[in-house]
C-alpha positions in Angstrom: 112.2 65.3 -30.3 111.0 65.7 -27.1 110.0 62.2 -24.5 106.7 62.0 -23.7 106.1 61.5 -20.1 103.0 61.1 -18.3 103.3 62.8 -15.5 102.6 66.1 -16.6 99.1 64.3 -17.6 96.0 65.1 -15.7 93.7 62.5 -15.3 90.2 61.8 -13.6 90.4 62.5 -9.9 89.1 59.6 -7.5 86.6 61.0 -6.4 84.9 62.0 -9.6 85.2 58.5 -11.3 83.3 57.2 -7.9 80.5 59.3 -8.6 80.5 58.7 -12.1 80.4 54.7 -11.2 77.9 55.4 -8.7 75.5 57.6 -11.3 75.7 54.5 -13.9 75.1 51.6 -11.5 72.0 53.5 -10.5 70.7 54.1 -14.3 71.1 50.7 -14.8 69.5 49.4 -11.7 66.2 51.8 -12.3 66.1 50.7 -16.1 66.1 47.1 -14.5 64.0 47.5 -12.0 61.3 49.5 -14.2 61.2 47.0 -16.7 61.2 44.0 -14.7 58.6 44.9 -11.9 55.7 44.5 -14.2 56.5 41.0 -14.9 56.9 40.2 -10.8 54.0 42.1 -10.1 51.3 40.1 -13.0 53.0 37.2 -11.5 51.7 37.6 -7.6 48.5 36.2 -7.0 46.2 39.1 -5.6 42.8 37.5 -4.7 40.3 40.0 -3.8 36.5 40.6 -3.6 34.4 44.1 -3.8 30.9 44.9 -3.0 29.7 47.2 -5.3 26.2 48.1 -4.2 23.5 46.2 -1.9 19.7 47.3 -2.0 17.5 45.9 0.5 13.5 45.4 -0.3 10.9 47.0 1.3 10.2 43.9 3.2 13.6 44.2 4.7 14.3 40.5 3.7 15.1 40.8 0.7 18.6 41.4 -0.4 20.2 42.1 -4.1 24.0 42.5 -4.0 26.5 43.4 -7.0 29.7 41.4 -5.9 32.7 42.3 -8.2 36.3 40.1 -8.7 38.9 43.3 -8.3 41.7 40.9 -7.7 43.9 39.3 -10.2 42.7 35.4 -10.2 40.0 34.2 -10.6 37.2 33.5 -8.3 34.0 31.0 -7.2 31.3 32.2 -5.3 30.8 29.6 -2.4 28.7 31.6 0.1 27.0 34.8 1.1 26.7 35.5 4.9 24.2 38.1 6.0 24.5 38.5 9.9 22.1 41.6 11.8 22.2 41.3 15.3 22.2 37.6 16.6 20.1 36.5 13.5 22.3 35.1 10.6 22.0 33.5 7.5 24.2 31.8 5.1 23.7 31.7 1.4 25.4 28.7 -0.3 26.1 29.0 -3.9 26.3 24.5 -4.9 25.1 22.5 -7.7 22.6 21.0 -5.1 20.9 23.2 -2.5 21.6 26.5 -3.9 19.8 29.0 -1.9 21.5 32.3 -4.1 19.3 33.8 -6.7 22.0 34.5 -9.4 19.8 37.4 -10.9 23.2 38.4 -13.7 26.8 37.2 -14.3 29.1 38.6 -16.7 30.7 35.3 -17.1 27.5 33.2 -17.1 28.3 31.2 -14.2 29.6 31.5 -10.3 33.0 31.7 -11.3 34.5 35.0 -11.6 37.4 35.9 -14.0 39.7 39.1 -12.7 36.9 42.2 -13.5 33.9 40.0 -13.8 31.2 41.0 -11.7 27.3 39.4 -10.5 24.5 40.4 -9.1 22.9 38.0 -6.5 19.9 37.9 -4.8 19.1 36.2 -1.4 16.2 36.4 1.0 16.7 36.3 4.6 14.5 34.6 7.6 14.9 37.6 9.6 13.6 41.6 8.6 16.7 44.4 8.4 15.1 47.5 9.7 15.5 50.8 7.8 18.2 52.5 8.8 20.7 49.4 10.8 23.8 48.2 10.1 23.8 44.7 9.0 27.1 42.7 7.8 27.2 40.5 4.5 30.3 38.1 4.1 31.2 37.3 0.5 33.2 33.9 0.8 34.8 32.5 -2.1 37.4 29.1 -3.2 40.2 32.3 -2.5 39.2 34.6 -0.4 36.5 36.0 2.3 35.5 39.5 3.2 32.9 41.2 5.2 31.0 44.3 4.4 28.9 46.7 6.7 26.3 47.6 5.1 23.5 50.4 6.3 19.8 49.3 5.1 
């Protein structure tokens, strides 16, 4: 019977088995990653408000504006700022005082849940002239934006 000796044996080279480490540690950091970031992403708090459409009267005073909640929190309407020029207005949405006609709400009240959207109405002390820019500010508990807006 012959010895059997190992160094006639051929085994992985170095270089091989590196690549084949760096190949696995990859998989497994893309399987983590992939299954993980929805969990880290539901868990930041993305506050955000859209206008969806404005429509100004004939009278160019008054104003009705679909506001939508695209963010992921939810939101309370606090105040609508309508600015044109110098002239400005601001609409506050309070249980005392309330100058906002809430004409719809999905939710039934000022406070928006994440896709809930209402339609508000307000009237302004100043006219908008056809066809000028004028800027409403949506501000709510989370978050402000401003809009242009062409009349």
């Amino acid at each position: 019977m012959k010895p059997t000796s190992t160094r006639g044996r051929r085994g992985i080279s170095p270089f091989l088995a590196t690549v084949i480490l760096v190949v696995i540690t990859l998989m497994i950091g893309g399987i983590l990653y992939t299954t993980f970031r929805q969990m880290v992403v539901a868990e930041v708090k993305d506050p955000s408000v859209t206008l969806l459409d404005s429509n100004v009267a004939p009278d160019g005073e008054t104003m009705t504006l679909d506001i939508k909640n695209d963010g992921n929190v939810p939101l309370t309407l606090q105040a609508i700022d309508v600015s044109y020029g110098s002239a400005s207005d601001v609409f506050r949405e309070a249980a005392t005082g309330s100058n906002i006609t809430l004409v719809s709400t999905s939710s039934g009240s000022t406070t928006l849940q994440p896709g809930d959207s209402l339609t508000a109405q307000v009237k302004t002390t100043f006219e908008v002239p056809v066809f000028s820019t004028f800027t409403v500010t949506v501000v709510s508990d989370q978050v402000a934006k401003a809009f242009n807006i062409q009349a």
